[in-house]
VEXLUM-974316 format. One line per 4 residues: number of its first residue (from 0); their letters; for each residue x, y, z of C-alpha. Coordinates in steps of 0.2 Angstrom, whole numbers, always signed. Layout:
% VEXLUM-974316
NUM) a) X/Y/Z | ...
% end
This chain:
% VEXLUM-974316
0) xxxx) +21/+84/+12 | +7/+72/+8 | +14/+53/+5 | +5/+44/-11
4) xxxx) +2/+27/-4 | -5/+14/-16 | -12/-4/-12 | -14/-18/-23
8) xxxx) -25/-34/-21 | -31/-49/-30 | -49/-49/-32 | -54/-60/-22
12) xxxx) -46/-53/-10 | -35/-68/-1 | -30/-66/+17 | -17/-57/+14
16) xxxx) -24/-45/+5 | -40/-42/+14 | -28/-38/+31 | -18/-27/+17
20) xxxx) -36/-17/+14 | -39/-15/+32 | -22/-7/+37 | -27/+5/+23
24) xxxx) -42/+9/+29 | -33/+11/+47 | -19/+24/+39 | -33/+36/+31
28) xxxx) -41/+37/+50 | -24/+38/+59 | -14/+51/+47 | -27/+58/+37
32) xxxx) -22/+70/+24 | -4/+65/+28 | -8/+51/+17 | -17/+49/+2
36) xxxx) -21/+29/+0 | -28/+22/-18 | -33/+4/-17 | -32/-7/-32
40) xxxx) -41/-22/-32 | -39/-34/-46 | -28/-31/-64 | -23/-14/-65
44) xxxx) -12/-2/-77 | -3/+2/-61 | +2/-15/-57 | +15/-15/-73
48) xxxx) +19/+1/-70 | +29/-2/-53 | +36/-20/-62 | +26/-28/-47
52) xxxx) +25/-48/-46 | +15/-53/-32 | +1/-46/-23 | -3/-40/-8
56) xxxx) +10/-25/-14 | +13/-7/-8 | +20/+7/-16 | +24/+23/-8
60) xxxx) +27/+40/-17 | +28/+31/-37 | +39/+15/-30 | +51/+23/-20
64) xxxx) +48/+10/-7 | +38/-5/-14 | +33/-20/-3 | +27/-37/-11
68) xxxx) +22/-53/-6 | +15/-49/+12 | +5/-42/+22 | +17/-28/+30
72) xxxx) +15/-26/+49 | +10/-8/+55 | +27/-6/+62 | +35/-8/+45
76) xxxx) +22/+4/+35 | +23/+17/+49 | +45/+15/+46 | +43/+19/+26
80) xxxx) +29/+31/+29 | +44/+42/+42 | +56/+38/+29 | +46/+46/+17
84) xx) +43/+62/+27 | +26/+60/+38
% end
């Protein structure tokens, strides 16, 4: 099962957000076609879509598990992506 992982950052990205962009980049290389990452950078359709209010955000599989607000440590991003099946 592939996971649907979706990041969304302000544009400019603050710190926050530009750690959140590296972590993706870091999933692709370490689960590969496990995942399937989409980066969002600035407004988006997607960003109402999942009723987000801050970013950084994650949403895996169409908001079954969002994250908001924070940067999420590996550690939790590797915890929803085995909840999720990978």
């Amino acid at each position: 099962m592939v996971v649907k992982v979706e990041v969304f950052t302000a544009e400019p990205p603050c710190a926050g957000c530009s750690k959140l962009l590296e972590i993706a980049d870091l999933l692709k290389e370490k689960y590969g076609e496990r995942v399937e990452v989409t980066k969002h950078i600035g407004p988006c359709e997607e960003f109402s879509k999942y009723r987000l209010a801050v970013v950084p955000a994650m949403v895996f599989n169409e908001g079954r598990i969002k994250i908001m607000g924070v940067c999420p440590s590996m550690q939790t991003i590797e915890a929803s992506l085995k909840e999720m099946g990978v």
